[in-house]
C-alpha positions as CSV (number, residue, x, y, z in Angstrom):
1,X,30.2,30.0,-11.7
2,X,28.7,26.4,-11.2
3,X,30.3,23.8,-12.4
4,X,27.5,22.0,-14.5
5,X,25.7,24.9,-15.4
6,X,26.2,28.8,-15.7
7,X,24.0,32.0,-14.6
8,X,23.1,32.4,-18.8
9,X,21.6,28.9,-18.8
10,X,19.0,29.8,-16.0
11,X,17.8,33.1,-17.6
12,X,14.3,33.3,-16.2
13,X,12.3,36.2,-15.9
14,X,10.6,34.9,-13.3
15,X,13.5,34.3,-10.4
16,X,16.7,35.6,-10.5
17,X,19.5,32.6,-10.1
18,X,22.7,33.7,-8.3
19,X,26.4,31.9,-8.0
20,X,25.2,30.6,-4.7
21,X,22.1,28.9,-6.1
22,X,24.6,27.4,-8.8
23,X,27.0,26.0,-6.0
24,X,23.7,23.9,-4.8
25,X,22.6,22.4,-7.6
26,X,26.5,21.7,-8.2
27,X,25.8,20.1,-4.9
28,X,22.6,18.2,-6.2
29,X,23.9,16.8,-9.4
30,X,27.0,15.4,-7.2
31,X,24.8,13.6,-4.8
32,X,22.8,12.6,-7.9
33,X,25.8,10.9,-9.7
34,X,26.5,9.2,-6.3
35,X,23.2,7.7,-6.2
36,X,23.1,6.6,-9.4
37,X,26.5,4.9,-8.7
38,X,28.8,6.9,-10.3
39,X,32.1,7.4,-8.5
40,X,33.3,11.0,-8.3
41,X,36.7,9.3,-10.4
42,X,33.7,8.0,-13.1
43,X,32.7,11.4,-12.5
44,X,35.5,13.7,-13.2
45,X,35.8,11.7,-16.6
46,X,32.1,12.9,-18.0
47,X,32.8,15.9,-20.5
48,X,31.2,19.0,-19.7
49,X,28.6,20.5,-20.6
50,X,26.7,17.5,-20.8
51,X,23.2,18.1,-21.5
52,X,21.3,16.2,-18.8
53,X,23.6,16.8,-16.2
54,X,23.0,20.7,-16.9
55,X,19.1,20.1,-16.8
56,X,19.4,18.5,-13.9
57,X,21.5,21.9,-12.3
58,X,19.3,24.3,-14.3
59,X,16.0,23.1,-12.8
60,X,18.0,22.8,-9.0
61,X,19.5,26.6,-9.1
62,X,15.7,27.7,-9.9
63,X,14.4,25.8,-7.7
64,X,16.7,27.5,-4.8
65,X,16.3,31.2,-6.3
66,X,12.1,30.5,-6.1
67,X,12.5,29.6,-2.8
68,X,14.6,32.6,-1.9
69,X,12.2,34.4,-4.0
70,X,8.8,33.9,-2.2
71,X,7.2,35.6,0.2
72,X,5.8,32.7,2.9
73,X,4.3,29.2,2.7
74,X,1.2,30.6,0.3
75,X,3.6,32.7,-2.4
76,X,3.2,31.4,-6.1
77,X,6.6,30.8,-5.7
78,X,6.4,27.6,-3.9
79,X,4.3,26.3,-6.4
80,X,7.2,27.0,-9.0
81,X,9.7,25.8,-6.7
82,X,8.1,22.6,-6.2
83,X,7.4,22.2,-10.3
84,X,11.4,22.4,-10.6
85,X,12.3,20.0,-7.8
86,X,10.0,17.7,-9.7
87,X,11.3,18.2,-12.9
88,X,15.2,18.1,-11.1
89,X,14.5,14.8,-9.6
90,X,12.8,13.1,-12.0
91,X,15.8,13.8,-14.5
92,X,18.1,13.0,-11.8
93,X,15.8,9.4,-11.1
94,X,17.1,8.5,-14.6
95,X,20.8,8.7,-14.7
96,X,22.9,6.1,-15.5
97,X,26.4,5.5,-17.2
98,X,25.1,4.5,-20.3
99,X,22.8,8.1,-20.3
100,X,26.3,9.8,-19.7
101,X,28.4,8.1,-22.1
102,X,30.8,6.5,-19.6
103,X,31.4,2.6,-20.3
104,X,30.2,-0.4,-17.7
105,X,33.4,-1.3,-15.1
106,X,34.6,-4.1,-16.3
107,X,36.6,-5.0,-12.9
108,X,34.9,-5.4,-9.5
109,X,31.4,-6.8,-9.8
110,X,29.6,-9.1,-8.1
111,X,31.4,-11.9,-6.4
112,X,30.2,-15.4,-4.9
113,X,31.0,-17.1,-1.6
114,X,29.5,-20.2,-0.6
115,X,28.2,-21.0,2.9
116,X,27.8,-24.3,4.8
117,X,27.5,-25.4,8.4
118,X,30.2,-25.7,10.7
């Protein structure tokens, strides 16, 4: 069972989704919040299910089980394939904390230094 989606939410009649395609787009979404700049402690904090970070997995775990699914570089399956990595990464494009209700940090930041000549 993934961890930010499940096999029910990626009932499709056209490809069949197994626990292994779930594990990558566990995988994805993970490498998605660390782009985005959300630490995996940030990360652990995010209640689950959240909504877009199940989209996100949903569209990922199809896109693996077309790509198992097709039969060569010309299958209709690659087209499909392709139409969820799209959909996957243009949801991922657009995370941020505020999208996942986690607050701004409000220690760190940007610093300042000043530099002269020696």
């Amino acid at each position: 069972m993934g961890k930010y989606c499940t096999l029910a939410d990626c009932a499709d009649p056209v490809v069949v989704v197994t626990d292994a395609h779930l594990d990558g787009a566990d995988v994805y979404v993970d490498l998605a919040l660390g782009t985005a700049g959300i630490s995996p402690a940030d990360a652990a904090t995010i209640t689950l299910p959240n909504k877009i970070l199940k989209e996100i997995a949903v569209n990922w775990a199809k896109r693996l089980a077309a790509i198992d699914g097709s039969m060569g570089d010309n299958s209709l399956m690659i087209d499909k394939a392709n139409q969820y990595k799209t959909s996957a990464d243009m949801l991922a494009q657009q995370l941020n904390r505020a999208a996942l209700g986690l607050a701004e940090p409000t220690s760190g930041g940007f610093g300042s230094i000043t530099l002269g000549r020696a």
